[in-house]
N, C-alpha and C positions, 0 to 999 in steps of 0.2 A: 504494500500500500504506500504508494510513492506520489508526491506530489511537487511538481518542478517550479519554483519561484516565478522561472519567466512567463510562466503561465498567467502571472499578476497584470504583464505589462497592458494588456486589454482592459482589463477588469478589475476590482479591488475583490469581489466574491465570485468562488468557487462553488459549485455542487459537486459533490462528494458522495459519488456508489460506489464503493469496493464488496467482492467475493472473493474469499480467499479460502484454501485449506487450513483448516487445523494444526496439518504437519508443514507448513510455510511460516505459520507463527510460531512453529514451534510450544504448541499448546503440549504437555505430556500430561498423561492418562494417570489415573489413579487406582489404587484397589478396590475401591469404592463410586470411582466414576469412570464414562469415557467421555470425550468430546464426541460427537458425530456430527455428520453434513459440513457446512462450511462456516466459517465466520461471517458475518454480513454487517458493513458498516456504510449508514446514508450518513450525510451531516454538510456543513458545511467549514470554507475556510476562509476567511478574511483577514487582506493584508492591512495590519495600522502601523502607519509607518513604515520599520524595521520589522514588525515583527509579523508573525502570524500567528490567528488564532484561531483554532481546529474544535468545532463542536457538531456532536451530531450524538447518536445510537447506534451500539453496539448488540446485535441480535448470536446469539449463541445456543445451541440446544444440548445437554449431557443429559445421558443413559445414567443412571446409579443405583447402588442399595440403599433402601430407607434404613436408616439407622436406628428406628423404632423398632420395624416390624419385619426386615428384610427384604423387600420385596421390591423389583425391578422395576425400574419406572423412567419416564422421562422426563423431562422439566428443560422448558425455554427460559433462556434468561435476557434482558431488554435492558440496557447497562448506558446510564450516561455517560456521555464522552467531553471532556471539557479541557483544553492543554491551549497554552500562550506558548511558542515556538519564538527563542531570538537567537539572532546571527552571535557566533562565537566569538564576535571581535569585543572588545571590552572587558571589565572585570568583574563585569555585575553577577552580585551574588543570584541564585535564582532557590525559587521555592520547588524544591521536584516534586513534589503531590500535583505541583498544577504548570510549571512550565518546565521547557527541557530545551536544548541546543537544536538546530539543524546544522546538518553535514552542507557546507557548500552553495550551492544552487536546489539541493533536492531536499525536503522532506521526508522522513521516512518513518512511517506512524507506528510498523508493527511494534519495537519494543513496547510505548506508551498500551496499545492498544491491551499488548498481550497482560500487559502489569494489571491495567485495568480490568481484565479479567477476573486473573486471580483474586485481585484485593476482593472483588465483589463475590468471589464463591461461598457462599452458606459453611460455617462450619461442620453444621451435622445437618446433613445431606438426609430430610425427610418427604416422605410420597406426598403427606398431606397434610396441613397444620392439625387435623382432627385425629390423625392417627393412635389408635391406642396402644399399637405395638404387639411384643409377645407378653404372652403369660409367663412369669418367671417362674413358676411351679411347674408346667405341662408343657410350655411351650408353642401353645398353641397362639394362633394371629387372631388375635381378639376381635380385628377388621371385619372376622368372616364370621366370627360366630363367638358368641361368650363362653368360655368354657366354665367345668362345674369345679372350680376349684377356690370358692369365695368362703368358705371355712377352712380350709387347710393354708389358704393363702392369712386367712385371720392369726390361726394359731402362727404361723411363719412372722407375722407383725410384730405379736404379742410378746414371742421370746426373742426375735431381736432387741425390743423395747429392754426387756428384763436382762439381756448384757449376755447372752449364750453367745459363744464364738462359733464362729465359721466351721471350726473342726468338729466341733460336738455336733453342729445342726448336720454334717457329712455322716460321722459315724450315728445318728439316730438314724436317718433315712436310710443308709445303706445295712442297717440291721432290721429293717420293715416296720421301725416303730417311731 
């Protein structure tokens, strides 16, 4: 995603469509997610003065495990895009969250693009804010169906509450009582 200065000499604003791959950005995958399809970014970029300033959206779609409940899913994500671009001549300090240097005569957005990305990915990667996950007694995905373990899951409360460790609550259950 490259955008050429002299591009300016007509006009002071740009319209800005880029599609790109995932693996041109250098997007990498997770245990927990993929990227798929392409990156897509409309916006616009206008020259003030020396500088350039690149705003638009950022469209991106990843595959992941809900971290609730496991379960595969997909989710779009729609990412503002906001960066002030100034020529490297000078010594001016700059703020990187929101401006960054251009190379020369060319702009070239992917790192910004890619940062911004990442900054915006959800820590824990879930199917649906309403999720209720698994059951930590049976394991079953509560999404589909409640299961019957709302007294055993009490007594499980009850002696954590009263300070039983981890070990003992192991060797009760693995001795069927």
């Amino acid at each position: 995603m490259k955008i050429n200065i002299s591009d300016f000499k007509k006009q002071n604003k740009l319209e800005l469509n880029f599609s790109v791959s995932t693996r041109s950005l250098n997007l990498r995958n997770d245990e927990s997610f993929q990227f798929i399809n392409q990156v897509h970014f409309l916006g616009t970029a206008e020259k003030i003065g020396t500088k350039v300033h690149v705003t638009g959206k950022i469209d991106v779609e990843i595959k992941a495990i809900c971290s609730r409940c496991l379960a595969e899913y997909k989710s779009d994500f729609n990412i503002k895009f906001s960066i002030l671009y100034l020529s490297r001549s000078g010594q001016t300090r700059i703020d990187e969250a929101q401006e960054a240097y251009c190379q020369g005569n060319i702009i070239i957005l992917d790192k910004e693009v890619r940062d911004v990305i990442y900054l915006n990915m959800p820590l824990k990667l879930i199917c649906n804010p309403k999720c209720k996950g698994l059951c930590q007694i049976c394991g079953k995905d509560r999404n589909i169906a409640d299961c019957k373990c709302g007294v055993e899951k009490t007594e499980l409360d009850s002696e954590l509450r009263e300070g039983v460790n981890l070990g003992q609550l192991i060797k009760k259950s693995l001795k069927g009582g």
